[in-house]
C-alpha positions as CSV (number, residue, x, y, z in Angstrom):
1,X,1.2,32.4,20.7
2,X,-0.3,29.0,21.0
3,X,-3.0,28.7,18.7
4,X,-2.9,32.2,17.1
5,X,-4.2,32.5,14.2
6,X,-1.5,34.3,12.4
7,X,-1.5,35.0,8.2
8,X,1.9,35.7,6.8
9,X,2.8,37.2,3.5
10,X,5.8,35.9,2.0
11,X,6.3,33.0,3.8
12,X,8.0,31.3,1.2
13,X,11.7,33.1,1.4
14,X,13.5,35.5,3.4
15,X,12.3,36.9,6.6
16,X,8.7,36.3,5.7
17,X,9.8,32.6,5.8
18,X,11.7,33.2,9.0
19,X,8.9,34.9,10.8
20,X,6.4,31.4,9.6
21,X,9.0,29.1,11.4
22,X,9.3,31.4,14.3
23,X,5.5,31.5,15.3
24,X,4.7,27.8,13.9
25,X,7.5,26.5,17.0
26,X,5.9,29.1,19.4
27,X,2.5,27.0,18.7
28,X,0.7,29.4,16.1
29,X,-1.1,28.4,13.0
30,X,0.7,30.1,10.5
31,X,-1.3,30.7,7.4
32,X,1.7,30.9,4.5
33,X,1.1,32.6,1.8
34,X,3.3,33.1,-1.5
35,X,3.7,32.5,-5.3
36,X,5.9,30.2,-5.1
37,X,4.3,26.4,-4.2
38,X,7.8,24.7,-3.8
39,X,9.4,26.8,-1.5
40,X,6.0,27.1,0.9
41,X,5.7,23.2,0.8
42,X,9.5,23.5,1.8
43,X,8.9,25.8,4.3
44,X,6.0,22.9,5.7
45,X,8.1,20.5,5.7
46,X,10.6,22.2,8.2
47,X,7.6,23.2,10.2
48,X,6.6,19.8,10.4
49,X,6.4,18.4,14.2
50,X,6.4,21.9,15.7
51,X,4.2,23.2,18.5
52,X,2.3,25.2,15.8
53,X,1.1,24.5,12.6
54,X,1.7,25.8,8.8
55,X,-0.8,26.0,5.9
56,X,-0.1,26.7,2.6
57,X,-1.9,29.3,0.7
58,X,-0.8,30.3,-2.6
59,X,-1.6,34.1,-4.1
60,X,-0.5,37.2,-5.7
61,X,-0.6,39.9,-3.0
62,X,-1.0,42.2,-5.5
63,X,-4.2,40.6,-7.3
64,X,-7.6,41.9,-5.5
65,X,-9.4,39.1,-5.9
66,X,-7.1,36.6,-4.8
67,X,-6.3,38.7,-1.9
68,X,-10.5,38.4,-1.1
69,X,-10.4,34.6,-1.3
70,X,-7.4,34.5,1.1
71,X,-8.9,36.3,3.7
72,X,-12.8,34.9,3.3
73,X,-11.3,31.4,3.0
74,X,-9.0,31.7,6.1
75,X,-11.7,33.5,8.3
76,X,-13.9,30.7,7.2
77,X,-11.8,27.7,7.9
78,X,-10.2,29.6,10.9
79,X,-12.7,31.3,12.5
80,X,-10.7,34.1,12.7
81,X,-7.6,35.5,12.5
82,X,-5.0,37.3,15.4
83,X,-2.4,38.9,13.7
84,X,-1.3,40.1,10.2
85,X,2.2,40.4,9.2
86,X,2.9,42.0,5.9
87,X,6.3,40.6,4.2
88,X,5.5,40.2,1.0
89,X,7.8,42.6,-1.0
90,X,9.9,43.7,-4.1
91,X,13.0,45.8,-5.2
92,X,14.0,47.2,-8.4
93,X,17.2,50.2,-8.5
94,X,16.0,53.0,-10.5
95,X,16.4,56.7,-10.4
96,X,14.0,59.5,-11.1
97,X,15.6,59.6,-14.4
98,X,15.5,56.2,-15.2
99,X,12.6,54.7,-13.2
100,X,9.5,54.0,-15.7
101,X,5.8,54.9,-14.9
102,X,5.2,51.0,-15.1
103,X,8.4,50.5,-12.9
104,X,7.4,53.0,-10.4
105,X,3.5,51.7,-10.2
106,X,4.4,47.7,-9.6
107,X,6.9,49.0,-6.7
108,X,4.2,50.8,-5.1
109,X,1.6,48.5,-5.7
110,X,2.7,45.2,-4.2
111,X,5.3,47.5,-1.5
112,X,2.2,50.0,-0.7
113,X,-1.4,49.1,-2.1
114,X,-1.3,45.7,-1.3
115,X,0.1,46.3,2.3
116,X,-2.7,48.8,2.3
117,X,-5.6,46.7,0.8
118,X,-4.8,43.3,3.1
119,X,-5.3,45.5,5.9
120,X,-8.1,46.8,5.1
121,X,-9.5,42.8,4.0
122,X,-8.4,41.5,7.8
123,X,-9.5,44.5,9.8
124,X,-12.7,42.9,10.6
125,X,-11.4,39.1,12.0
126,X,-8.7,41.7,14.0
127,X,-11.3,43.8,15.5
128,X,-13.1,40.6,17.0
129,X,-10.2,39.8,18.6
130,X,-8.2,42.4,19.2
131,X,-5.7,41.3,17.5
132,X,-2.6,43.3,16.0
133,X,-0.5,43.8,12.7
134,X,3.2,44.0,11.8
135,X,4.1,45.4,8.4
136,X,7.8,44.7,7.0
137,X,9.3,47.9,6.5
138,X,13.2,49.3,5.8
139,X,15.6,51.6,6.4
140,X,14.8,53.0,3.2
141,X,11.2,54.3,5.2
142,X,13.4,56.6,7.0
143,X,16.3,57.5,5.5
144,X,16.6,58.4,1.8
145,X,19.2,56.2,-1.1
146,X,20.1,57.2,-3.9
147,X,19.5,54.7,-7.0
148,X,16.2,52.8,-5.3
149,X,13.6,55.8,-5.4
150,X,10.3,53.9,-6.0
151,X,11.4,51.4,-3.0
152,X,12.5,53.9,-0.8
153,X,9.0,55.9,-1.6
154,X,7.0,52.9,-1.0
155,X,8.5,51.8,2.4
156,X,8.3,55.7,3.3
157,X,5.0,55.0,2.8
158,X,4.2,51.6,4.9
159,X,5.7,54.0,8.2
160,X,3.1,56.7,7.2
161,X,0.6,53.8,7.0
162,X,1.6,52.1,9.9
163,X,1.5,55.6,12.2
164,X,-2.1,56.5,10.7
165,X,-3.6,53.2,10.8
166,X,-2.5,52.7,14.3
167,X,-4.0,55.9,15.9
168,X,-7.5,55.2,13.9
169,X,-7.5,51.4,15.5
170,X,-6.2,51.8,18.8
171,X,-9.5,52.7,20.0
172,X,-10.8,49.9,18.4
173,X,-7.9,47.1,20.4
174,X,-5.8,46.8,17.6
175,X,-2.2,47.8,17.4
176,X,0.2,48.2,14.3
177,X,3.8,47.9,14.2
178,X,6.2,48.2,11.3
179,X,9.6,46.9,11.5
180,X,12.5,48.6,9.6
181,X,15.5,46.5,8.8
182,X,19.2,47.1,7.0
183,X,20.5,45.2,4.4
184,X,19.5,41.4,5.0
185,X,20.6,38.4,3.5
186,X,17.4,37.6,1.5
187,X,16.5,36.6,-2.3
188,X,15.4,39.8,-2.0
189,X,18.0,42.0,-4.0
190,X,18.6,39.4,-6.5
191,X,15.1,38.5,-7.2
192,X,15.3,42.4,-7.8
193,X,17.6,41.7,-10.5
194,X,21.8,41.8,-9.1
195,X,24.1,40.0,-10.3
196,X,25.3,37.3,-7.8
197,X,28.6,38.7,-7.9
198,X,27.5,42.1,-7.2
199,X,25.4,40.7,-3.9
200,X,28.1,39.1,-2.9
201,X,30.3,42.2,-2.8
202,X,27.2,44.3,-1.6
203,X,27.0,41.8,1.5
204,X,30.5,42.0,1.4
205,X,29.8,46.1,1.7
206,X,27.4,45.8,5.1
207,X,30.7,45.6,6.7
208,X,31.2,49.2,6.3
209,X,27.7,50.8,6.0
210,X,26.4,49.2,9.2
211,X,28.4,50.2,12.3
212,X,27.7,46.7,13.7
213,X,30.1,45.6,10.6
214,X,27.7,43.0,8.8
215,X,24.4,42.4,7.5
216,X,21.6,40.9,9.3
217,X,19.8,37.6,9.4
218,X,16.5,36.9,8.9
219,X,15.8,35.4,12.2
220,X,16.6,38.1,13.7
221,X,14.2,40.7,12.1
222,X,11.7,37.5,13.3
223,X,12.3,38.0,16.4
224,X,11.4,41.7,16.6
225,X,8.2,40.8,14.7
226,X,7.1,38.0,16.9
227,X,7.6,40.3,19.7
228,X,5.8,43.2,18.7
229,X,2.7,40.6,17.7
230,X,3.2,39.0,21.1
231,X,1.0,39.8,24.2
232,X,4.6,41.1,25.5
233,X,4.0,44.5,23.1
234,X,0.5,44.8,24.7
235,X,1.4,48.8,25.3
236,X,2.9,49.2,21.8
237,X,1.3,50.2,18.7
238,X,2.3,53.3,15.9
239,X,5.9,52.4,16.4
240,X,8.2,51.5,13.5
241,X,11.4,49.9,14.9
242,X,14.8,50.2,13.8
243,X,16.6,46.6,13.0
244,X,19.8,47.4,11.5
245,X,23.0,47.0,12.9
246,X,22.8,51.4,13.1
247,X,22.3,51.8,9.4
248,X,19.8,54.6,10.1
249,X,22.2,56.5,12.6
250,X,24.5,56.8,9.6
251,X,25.8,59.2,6.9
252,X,24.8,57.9,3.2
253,X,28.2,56.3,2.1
């Protein structure tokens, strides 16, 4: 991965922030990006001294013209760019009965449309050099939940994406790969609005939903994605991988 040029979204928490630390000590040059300045200049500064090298870029995934000026600007101050990995994400619980239009729309368009529309932004830089892309999936893609409908739709969605995407580009040298975790300890759930004391005791829960008996660590949901972008995953593309101590191969309970 030396000197990859390698654009993250979400690099500022979570397993976005995992995967930037991962591919910055493997010698990349990890382009950050978040919407939250502290936490990227926190992730620099334990990047700092790597093999690689991290650069902050700070935007709204789901704006369209802040998604144009990442891409031009890094292209233009890169040259180019290798691999995508698409991290950046949201939660909300929310039934079909309780889930609002404007509820349902936000999940979908920073989970789905943004997903879709970075792709789209990068595809030329990743055609030059045959580069690749890994979107950040779930469990939730593959397997239905009750109480999380529009998240569970909008992951379904970034497989489909993922599947289609890869079959139009692999004549065209570029491969796509999604990643589908379990339950991770992130921000994510309480960003999503839990109560601390409920994630503590939904954690707590990973013991008995995953037959590995505990949730998973972002580093290792990294791992898997710095594979898949590696050279390593040459004859890989269209697949969306399972990282989840055997949540999927379970019974909802």
């Amino acid at each position: 991965m030396k000197d990859k040029i390698v654009l993250i979204t979400g690099a500022s928490s979570g397993i976005g922030r995992a995967a930037a630390k991962l591919f910055a000590a493997n010698g990349a040059k990890v382009i950050g990006v978040g919407r939250n300045e502290a936490e990227l200049l926190a992730v620099h500064e334990e990047v700092n001294g790597l093999a690689g090298s991290f650069r902050i870029h700070l935007a709204d995934v789901n704006e369209q013209t802040q998604v144009d000026r990442l891409v031009t600007e890094t292209v233009e101050y890169f040259g180019h760019i290798d691999v995508l990995v698409n991290s950046a994400g949201i939660i909300k619980s929310g039934s079909l009965e309780t889930t609002t239009l404007d509820e349902w729309d936000k999940m979908l368009d920073v989970n789905l449309r943004a997903v879709f529309y970075l792709m789209q932004k990068c595809l030329p830089a990743l055609i030059e050099r045959k580069g690749n892309i890994v979107n950040v999936s779930s469990v939730t893609g593959t397997r239905a939940f009750p109480g999380v409908l529009a998240y569970c739709v909008s992951k379904a969605g970034i497989d489909q994406l993922t599947r289609c995407t890869a079959l139009e580009l692999a004549p065209k040298g570029v491969r796509v790969n999604a990643v589908n975790p379990g339950v991770v300890e992130t921000n994510l759930h309480k960003r999503g609005g839990m109560d601390p004391d409920d994630y503590k005791k939904f954690l707590a829960n990973a013991a008995n939903t995953h037959p590995l008996g505990r949730p998973g660590q972002p580093e290792e949901v990294a791992e898997l994605i710095y594979f898949l972008a590696s050279d390593k995953a040459a004859w890989i593309t269209g697949a969306t991988y399972a990282i989840d101590g055997g949540r999927a191969e379970t019974c909802a309970r």
